[in-house]
C-alpha positions as CSV (number, residue, x, y, z in Angstrom):
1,X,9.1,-56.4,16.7
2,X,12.0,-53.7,15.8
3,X,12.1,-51.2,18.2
4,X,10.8,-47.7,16.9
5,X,12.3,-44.3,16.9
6,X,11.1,-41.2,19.1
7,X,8.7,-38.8,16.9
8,X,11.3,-36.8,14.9
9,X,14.5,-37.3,16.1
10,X,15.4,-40.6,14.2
11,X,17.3,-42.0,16.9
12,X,15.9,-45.1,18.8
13,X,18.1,-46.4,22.5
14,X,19.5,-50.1,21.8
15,X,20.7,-51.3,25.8
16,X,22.3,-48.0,27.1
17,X,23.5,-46.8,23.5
18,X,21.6,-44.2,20.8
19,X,21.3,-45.6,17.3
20,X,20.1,-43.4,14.3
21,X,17.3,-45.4,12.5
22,X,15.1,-44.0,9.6
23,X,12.7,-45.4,7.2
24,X,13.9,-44.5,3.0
25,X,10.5,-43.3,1.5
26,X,9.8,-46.0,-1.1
27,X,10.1,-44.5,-4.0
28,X,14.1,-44.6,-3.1
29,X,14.6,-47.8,-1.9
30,X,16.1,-49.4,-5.0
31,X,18.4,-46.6,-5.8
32,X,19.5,-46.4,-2.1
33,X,20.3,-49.7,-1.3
34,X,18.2,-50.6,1.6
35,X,14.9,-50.2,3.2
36,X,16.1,-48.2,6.5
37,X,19.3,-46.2,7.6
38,X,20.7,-47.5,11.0
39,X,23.7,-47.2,12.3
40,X,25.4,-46.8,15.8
41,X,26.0,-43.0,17.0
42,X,28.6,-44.3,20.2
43,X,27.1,-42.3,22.5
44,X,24.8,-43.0,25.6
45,X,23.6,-39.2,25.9
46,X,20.5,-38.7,24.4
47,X,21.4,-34.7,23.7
48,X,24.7,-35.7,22.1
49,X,23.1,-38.1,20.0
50,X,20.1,-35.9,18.5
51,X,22.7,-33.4,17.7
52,X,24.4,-36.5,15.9
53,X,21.4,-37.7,14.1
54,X,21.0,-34.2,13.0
55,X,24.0,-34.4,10.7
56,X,23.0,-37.8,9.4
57,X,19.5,-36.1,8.4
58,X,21.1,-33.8,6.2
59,X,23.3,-36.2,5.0
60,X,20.3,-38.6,3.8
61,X,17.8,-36.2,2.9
62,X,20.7,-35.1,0.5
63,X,21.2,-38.6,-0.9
64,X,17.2,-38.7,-1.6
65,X,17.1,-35.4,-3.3
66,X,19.3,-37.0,-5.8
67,X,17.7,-40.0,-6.1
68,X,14.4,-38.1,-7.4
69,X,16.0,-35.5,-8.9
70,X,17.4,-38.3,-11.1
71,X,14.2,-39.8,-11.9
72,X,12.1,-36.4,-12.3
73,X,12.1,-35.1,-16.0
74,X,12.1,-31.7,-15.4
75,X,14.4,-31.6,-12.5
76,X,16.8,-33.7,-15.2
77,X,15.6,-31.2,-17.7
78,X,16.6,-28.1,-15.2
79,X,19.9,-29.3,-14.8
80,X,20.8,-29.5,-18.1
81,X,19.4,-26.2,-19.0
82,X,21.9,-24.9,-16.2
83,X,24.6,-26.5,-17.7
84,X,23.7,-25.0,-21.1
85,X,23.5,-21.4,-19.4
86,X,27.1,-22.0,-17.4
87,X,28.4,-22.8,-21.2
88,X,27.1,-19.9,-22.7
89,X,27.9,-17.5,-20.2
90,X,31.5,-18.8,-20.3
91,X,31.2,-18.7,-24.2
92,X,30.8,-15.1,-24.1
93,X,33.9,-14.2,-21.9
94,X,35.8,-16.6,-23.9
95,X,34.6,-16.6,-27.4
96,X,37.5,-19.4,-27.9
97,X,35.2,-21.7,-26.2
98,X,33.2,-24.4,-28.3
99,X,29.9,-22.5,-28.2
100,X,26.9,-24.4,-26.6
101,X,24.7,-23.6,-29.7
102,X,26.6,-26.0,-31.6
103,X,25.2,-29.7,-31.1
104,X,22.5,-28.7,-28.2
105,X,20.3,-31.4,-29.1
106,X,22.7,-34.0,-29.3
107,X,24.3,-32.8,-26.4
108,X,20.5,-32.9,-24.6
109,X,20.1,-36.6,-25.9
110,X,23.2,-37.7,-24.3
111,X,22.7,-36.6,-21.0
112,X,19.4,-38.4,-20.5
113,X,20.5,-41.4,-22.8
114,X,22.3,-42.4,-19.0
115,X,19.4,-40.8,-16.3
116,X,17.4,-43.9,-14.9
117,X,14.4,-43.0,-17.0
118,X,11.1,-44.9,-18.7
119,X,10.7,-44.2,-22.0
120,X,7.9,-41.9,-21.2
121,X,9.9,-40.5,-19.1
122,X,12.6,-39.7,-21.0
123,X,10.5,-38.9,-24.1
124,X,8.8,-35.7,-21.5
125,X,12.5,-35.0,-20.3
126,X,14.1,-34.7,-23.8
127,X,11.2,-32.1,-25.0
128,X,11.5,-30.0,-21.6
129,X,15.0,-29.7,-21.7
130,X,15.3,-28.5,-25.6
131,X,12.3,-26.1,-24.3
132,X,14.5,-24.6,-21.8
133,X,18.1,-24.4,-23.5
134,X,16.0,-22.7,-26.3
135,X,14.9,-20.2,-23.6
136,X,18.5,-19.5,-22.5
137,X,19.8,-19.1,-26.4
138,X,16.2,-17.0,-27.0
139,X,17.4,-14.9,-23.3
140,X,21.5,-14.3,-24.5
141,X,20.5,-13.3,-27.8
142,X,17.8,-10.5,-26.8
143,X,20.3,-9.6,-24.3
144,X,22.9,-9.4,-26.6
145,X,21.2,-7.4,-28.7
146,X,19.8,-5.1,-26.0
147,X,23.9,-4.5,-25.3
148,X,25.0,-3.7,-28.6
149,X,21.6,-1.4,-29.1
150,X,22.4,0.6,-25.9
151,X,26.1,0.5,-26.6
152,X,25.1,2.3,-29.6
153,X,23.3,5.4,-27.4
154,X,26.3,5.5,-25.3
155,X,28.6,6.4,-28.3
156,X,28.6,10.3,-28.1
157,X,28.3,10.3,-24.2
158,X,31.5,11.3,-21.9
159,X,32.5,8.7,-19.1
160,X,31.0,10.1,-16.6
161,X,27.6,10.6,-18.3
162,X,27.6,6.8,-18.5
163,X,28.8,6.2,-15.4
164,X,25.1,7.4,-14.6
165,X,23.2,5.8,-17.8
166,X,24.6,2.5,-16.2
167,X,23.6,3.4,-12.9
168,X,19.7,3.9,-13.9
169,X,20.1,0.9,-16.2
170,X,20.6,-1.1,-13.3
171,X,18.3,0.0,-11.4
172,X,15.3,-0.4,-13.7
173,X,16.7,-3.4,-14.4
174,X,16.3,-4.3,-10.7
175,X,13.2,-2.8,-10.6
176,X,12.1,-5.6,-13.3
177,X,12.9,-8.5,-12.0
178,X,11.6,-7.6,-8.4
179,X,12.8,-5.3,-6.6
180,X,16.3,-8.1,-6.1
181,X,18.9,-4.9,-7.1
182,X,22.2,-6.1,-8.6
183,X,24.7,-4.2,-7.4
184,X,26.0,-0.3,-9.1
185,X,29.8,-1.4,-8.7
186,X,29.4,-5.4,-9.3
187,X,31.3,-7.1,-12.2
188,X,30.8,-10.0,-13.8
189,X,30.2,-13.1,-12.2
190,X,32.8,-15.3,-13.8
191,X,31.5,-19.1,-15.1
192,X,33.2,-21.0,-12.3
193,X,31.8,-19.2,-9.6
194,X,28.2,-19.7,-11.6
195,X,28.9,-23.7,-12.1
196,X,29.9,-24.1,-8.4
197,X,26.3,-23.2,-6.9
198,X,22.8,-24.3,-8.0
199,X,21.0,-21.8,-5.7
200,X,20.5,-18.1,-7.2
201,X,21.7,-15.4,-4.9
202,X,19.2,-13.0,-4.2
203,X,21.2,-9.9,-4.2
204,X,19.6,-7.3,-1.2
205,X,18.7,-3.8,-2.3
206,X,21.6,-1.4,-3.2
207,X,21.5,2.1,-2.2
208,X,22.7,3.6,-5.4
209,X,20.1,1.6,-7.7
210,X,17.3,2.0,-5.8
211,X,14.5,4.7,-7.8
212,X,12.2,7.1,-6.8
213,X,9.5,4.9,-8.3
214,X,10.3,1.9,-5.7
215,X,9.8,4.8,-3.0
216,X,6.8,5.5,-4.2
217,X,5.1,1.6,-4.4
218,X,6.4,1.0,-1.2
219,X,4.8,4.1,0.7
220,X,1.8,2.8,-1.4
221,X,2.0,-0.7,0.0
222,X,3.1,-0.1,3.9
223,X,-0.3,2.3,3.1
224,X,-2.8,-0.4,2.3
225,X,-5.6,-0.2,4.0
226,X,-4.8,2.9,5.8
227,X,-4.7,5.3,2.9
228,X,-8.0,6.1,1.2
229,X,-7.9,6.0,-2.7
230,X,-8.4,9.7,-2.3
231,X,-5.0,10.0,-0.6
232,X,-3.7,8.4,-3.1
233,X,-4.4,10.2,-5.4
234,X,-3.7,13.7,-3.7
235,X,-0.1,12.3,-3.0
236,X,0.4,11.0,-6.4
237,X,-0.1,14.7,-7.8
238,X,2.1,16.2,-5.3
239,X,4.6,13.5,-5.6
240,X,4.7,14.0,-9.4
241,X,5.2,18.1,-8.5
242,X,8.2,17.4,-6.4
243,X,10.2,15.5,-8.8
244,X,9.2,18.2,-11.8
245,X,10.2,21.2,-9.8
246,X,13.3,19.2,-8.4
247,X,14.2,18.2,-11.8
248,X,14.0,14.8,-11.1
249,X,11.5,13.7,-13.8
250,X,10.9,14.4,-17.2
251,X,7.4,13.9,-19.6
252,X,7.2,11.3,-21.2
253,X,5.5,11.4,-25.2
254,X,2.1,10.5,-23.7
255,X,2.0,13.0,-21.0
256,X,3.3,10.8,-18.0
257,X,6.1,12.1,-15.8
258,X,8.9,9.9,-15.8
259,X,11.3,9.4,-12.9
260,X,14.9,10.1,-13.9
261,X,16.8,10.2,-11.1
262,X,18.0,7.5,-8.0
263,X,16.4,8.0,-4.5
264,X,20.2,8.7,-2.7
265,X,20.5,11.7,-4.7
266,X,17.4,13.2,-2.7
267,X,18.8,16.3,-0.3
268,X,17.2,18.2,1.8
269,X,17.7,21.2,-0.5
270,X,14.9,19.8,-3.0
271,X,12.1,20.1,-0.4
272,X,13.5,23.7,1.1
273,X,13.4,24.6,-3.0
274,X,10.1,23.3,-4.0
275,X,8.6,24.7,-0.6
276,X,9.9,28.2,-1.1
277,X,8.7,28.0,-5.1
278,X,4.8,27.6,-3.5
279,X,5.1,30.0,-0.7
280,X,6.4,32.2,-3.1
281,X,3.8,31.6,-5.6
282,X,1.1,32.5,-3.8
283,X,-1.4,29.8,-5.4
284,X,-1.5,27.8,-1.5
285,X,-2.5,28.4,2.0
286,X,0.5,27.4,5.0
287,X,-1.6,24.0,6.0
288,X,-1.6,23.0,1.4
289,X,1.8,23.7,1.5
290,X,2.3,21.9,4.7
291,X,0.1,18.9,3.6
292,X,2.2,18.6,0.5
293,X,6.1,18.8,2.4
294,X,4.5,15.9,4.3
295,X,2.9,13.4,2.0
296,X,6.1,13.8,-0.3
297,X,8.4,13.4,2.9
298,X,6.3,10.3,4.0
299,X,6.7,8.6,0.6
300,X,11.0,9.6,0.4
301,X,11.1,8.2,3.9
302,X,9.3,5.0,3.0
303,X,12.0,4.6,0.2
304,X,15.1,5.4,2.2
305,X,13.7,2.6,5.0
306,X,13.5,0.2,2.7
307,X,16.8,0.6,1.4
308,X,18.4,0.6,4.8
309,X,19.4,4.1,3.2
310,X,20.7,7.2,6.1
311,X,17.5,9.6,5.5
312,X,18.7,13.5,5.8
313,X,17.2,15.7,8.3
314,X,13.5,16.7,7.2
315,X,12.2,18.4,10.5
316,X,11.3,22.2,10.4
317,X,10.4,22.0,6.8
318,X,7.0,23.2,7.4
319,X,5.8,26.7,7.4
320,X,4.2,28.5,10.2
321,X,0.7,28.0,9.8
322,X,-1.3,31.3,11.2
323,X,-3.3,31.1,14.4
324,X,-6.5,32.7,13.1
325,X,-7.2,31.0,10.0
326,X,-10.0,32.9,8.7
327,X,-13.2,30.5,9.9
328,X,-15.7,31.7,11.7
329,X,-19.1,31.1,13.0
330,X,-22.7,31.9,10.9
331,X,-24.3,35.2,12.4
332,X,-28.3,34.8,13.0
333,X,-28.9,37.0,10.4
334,X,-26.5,35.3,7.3
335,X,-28.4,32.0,9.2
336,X,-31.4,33.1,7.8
337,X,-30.5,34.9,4.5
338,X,-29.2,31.2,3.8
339,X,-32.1,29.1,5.0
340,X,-34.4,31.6,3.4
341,X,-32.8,30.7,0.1
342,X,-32.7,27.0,0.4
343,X,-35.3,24.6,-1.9
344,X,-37.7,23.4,0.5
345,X,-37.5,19.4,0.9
346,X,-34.1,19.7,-0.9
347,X,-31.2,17.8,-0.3
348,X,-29.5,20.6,0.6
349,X,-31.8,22.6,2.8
350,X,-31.8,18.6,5.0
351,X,-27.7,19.0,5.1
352,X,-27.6,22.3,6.2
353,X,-30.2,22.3,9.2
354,X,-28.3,19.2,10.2
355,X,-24.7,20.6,9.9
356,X,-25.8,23.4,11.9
357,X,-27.7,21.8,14.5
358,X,-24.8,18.6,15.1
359,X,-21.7,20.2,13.8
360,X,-21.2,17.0,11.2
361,X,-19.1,17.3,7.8
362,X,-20.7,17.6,5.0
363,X,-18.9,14.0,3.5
364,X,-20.9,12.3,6.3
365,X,-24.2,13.2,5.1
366,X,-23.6,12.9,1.3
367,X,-22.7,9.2,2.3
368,X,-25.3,8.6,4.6
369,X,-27.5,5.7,3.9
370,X,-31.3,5.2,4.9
371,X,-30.6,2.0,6.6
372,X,-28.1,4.1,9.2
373,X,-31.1,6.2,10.6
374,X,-31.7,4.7,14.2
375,X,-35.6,5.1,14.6
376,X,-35.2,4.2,18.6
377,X,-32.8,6.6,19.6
378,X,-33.4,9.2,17.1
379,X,-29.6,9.6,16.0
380,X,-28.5,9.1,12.3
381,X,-25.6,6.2,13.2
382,X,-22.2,6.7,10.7
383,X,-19.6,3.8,10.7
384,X,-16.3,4.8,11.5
385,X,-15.2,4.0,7.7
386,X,-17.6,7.0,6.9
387,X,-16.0,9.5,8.8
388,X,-12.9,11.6,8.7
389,X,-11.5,10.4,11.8
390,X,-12.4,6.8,11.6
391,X,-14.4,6.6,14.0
392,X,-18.5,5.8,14.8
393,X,-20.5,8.6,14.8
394,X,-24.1,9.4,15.8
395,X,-25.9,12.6,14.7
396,X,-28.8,13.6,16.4
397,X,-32.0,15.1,15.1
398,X,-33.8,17.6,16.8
399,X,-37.1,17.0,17.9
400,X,-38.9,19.7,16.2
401,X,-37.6,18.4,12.8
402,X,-37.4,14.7,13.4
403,X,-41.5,14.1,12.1
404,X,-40.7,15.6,9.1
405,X,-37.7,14.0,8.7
406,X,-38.9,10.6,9.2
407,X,-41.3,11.4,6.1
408,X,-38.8,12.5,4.6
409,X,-36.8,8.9,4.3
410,X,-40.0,7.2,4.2
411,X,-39.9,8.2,0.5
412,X,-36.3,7.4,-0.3
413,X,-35.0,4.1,-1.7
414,X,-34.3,1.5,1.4
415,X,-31.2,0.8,0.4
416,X,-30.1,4.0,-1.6
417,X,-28.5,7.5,-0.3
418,X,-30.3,8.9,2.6
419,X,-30.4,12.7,0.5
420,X,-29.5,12.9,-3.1
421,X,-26.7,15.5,-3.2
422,X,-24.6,15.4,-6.3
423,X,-21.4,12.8,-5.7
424,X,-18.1,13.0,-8.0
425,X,-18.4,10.4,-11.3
426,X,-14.3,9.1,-10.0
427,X,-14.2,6.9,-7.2
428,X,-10.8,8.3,-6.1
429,X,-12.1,11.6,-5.2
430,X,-13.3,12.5,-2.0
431,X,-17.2,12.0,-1.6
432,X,-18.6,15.4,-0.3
433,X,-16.3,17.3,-2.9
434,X,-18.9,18.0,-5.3
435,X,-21.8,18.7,-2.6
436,X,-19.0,21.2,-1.0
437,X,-18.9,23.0,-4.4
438,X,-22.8,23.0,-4.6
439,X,-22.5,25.1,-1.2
440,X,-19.8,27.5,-2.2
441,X,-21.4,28.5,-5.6
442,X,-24.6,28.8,-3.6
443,X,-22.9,31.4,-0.8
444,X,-21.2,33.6,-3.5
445,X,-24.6,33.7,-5.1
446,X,-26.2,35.6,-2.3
447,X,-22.8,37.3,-0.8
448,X,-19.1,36.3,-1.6
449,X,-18.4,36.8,1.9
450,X,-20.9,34.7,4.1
451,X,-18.9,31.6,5.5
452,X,-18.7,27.8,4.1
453,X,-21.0,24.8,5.3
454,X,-17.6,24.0,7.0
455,X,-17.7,27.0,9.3
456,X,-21.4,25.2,10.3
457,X,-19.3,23.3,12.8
458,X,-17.7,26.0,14.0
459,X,-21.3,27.9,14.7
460,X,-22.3,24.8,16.7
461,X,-18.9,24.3,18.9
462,X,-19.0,28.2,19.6
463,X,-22.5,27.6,21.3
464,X,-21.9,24.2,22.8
465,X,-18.6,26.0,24.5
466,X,-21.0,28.5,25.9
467,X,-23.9,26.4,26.7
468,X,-24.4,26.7,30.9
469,X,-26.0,23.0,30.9
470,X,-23.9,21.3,28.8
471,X,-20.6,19.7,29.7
472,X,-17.4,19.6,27.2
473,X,-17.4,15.9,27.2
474,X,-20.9,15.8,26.2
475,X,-20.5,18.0,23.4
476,X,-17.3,16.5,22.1
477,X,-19.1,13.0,21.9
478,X,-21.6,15.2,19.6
479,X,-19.2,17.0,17.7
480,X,-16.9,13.1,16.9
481,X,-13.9,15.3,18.5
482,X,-14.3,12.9,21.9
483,X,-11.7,10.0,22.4
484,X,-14.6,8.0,24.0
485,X,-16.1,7.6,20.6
486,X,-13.5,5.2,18.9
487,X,-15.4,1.9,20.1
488,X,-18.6,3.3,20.9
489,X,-20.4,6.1,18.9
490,X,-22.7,7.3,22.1
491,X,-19.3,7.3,23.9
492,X,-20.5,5.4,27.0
493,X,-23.7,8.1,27.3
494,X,-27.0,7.5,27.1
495,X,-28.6,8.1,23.9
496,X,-31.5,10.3,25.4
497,X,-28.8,12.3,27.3
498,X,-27.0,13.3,24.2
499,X,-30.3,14.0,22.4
500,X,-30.8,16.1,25.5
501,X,-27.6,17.7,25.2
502,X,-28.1,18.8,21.9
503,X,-31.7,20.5,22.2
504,X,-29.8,22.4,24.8
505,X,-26.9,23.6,22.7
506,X,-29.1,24.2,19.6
507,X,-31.6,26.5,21.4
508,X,-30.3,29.6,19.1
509,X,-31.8,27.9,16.5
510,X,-35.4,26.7,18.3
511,X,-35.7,29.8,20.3
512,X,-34.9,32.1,17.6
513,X,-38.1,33.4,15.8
514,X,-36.4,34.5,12.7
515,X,-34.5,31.4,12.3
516,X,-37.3,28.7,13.3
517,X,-39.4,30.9,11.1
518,X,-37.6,30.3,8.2
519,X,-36.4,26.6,9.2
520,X,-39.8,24.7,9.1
521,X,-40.9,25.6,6.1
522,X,-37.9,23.9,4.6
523,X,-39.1,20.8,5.8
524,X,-42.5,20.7,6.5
């Protein structure tokens, strides 16, 4: 029996010496010759001789390539349509040349009238081949006529206006064919340079051709997952202001704005401009104008990483954001104007006991589900992809109201919305937007100037800091501000501690006759 070679290496030890042996697949066999490849490698070190047999790998796994490649139609059909497309290229730098249109087909039957071929084979290899030079004649001609059109636009235009045009053509060009930019200051790539490789080269991003669009899909992509569609959205609109303002776009026919410019001609200067415009405007708050500097600076940033572009200095572009910032807490009195004026059993009358008496957001309820309410530990249990923060959430429910409450669901769909506030018809928008709306149109109905169901949380954090019995970490696990709440939503307490907790911190509502007096009802 022949002695074997070790796993992988294709070398085998014959006495003290290292031999390279490997087996030819056998659909090769004929055209290679033999059966196996041995031959000596002279050496008696195994290390020297796997570095050896290496070489000899490459040299044979070479040899078979060419062996199928000979016998596969469409790799014989690929090669000639390469040939066609080095002819045609060279045609059009040297119009002198025969031109490959001339005689394709005859020229397609005489190539594989030699290739070791079946008839069926050859019969497939023939129609694949005049399939794919027609391609490349179809290709040059669009292309030609795509030059002569845009030759055409350029005739008014001074040098350096083109200079530009060709800048953006290549880049949306680019952009086409998948992000693999050809470079701004690249010529031609003459025929004999094209005929001496097979393999395309993939040409890496080039500063000066890379758009603002690419900046934008790839802050959406490294965002996947991590932005909400909402974001999204949001950015998209303040993305689409930036590049207005800056000049940088134009509207298109049907409304859409169009990016004009390339992503290196980005300064600093645009985002000091467009931030000054809408502090100087008036329309925005510090933190809007601050939320848009930073979504649009996240998304120019993503653009100048990817390509490998020197991003300009961006910090302190912010404004000062004041320290008071107008929220406050509910009084007792504007407390029980508001539950006074409440529908009784009403979605809303539910949300705003609860917002007051666990400092929740308002999206957490509008998404809550029946099948989240926790009948053993009396909390209402929110997944963390529910939440602003991301992270699990319990609400608790006072005792006084949880009877009711438990009714209350009882009558709800098992599988439906826990209350029936109004949600926003567009996917992309955030959940509680509509509900929030509901609240403000119901506070400037009674008095312009009592606070938003936001300013709920507020009410209960200013009583949980002042609540004797009641520890911050406690509170914070109530409120979802705590760290200990990213894996667990009791944060490591008890649930009857929390529920504890809160019955503690919400005694201005229990204890209070005016407010308990007009509270009940609601849900009785």
């Amino acid at each position: 029996m022949k002695p074997q070679p070790r796993s992988g290496d294709h070398i085998q030890q014959r006495g003290n010496v290292w031999h390279y042996w490997r087996i030819i697949p056998p659909d090769c066999k004929r055209a290679y010759g033999k059966s196996v490849e041995s031959r000596s490698l002279d050496t008696m070190n195994r290390t020297e001789a796997k570095r050896l047999a290496k070489m000899i790998d490459v040299e044979v796994d070479k040899r078979i390539r060419e062996i199928r490649a000979a016998t596969d139609p469409g790799a014989i059909a690929e090669q000639i349509a390469k040939r066609v497309r080095v002819s045609a290229a060279a045609h059009a730098f040297d119009p002198f040349r025969a031109d490959p249109r001339i005689n394709a087909h005859r020229y397609i039957g005489l190539e594989i009238e030699d290739a070791p071929l079946s008839d069926v084979a050859r019969a497939a290899a023939t129609k694949l081949a005049q399939q794919k030079v027609d391609e490349v004649f179809t290709r040059t001609a669009m292309a030609a006529k795509l030059g002569r059109e845009i030759a055409s636009l350029l005739d008014d235009l001074p040098p350096k206006q083109i200079e530009q045009c060709r800048v953006g053509i290549l880049s949306l060009i680019s952009y086409q064919t998948e992000g693999q930019a050809a470079s701004a200051t690249a010529g031609p790539v003459p025929a004999e340079q094209t005929a001496a490789s097979t393999v395309p080269a993939v040409m890496p991003f080039s500063p000066p051709t890379y758009t603002l669009s690419q900046a934008w899909d790839r802050w959406v992509r490294d965002g996947q997952g991590k932005h909400s569609p909402g974001t999204v959205k949001l950015a998209k609109g303040h993305w689409k202001a930036f590049l207005l303002s800056s000049k940088m776009a134009v509207i298109d026919p049907n409304g859409e704005v169009m990016p004009m410019e390339m992503l290196v001609q980005v300064r600093r200067s645009h985002l000091v401009k467009w931030r000054d415009s809408l502090v100087d405007g008036g329309e925005y708050r510090p933190k809007s104008i601050n939320q848009r500097i930073q979504l649009v600076s996240a998304i120019l940033r993503a653009g100048w990483r990817e390509a490998e572009m020197p991003s300009p200095d961006l910090s302190k572009l912010t404004v000062p954001e004041p320290d008071d910032s107008g929220r406050r807490s509910w009084t007792r009195d504007e407390i029980a104007t508001a539950l006074r004026a409440l529908e009784p059993g009403s979605w809303s009358a539910w949300t705003y006991i609860f917002g007051l008496s666990s400092s929740t957001r308002l999206g957490e309820f509008v998404a809550a589900k029946v099948g989240w309410w926790n009948a053993k530990t009396g909390f209402i249990e929110v997944p963390a992809s529910a939440t602003k923060r991301k992270k699990p959430h319990a609400i608790p429910v006072l005792g006084c109201l949880r009877e009711a409450f438990e009714r209350y669901i009882a009558k709800r769909p098992h599988d439906g919305f826990m209350f029936d506030a109004p949600r926003p018809a567009d996917p992309d928008v955030d959940i509680s937007k509509v509900a929030s709306q509901w609240f403000q149109r119901f506070s400037r109905r009674f008095n312009p100037k009592l606070p938003t169901f936001h300013e709920l949380r507020d009410t209960w954090i200013e009583e949980a800091r002042h609540c004797p019995t009641v520890k911050r970490e406690i509170w914070e696990i109530i409120s979802g501000h705590s760290a200990a709440t990213v894996s667990d939503r009791y944060g490591g307490e008890k649930p009857h501690v929390l529920l504890n907790a809160n019955q503690d911190v919400c005694k201005f509502l229990i204890e209070d006759p005016k407010i308990r007096a007009a509270m009940l009802p609601l849900v009785a």
